[in-house]
N, C-alpha and C positions, 0 to 999 in steps of 0.2 A: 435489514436493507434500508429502513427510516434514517437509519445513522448515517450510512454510506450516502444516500441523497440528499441530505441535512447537509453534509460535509462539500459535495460536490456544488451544492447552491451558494455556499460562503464562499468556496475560492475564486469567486467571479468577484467578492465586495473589492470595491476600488480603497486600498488606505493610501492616505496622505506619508510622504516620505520627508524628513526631514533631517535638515543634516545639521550639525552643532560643532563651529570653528571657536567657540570660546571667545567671543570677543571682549572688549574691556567694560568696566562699569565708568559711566559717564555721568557726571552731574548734570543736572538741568539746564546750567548755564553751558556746559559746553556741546550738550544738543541743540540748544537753541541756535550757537555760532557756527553749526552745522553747514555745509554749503555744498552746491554740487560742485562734486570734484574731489570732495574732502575725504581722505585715505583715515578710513580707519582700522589700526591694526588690532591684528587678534592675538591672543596667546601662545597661537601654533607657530611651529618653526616650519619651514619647505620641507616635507617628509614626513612630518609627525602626521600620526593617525588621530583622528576626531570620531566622534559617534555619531552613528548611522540612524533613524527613530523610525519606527514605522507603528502611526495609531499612537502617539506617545509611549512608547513600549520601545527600548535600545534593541537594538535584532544586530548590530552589527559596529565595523570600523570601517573607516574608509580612508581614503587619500584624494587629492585635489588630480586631475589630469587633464592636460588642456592637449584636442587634436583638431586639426583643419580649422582654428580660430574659434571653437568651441570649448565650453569649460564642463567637465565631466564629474562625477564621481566615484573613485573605484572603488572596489568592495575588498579589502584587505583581507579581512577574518569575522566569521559571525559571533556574536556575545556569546560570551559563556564556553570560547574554545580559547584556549592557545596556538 
């Protein structure tokens, strides 16, 4: 029963979720000419899946979804499935 309680007291730990669009590598000087406004593109195409992190640890894929002017992320497929 110590395991079962152990178990039930971790699924409350809050992890950090992160998501990873691949963007490009930028030298110093063009961070620097950085500006607001300034579009930087990423590697992803409209549709492609990026990876999902939770705790630094891939748990998943996801996809970009924008609804009612909000920007979302959908959960495609978890790691390690097809």
């Amino acid at each position: 029963m110590a395991n079962a309680d152990a178990l039930a007291r971790m699924l409350d730990i809050p992890l950090e979720i992160d998501v990873s669009v691949d963007g490009p590598t930028l030298t110093l000087s063009q961070i620097l000419a950085l500006r607001v406004g300034t579009v930087v593109a990423t590697q992803k195409r409209v549709g492609e899946e990026f990876g999902i992190f939770a705790a630094n640890t891939q748990v998943g894929f996801g996809e970009i979804a924008v609804s009612q002017n909000r920007v979302f992320v959908r959960m495609t497929r978890f790691a390690g499935r097809r």
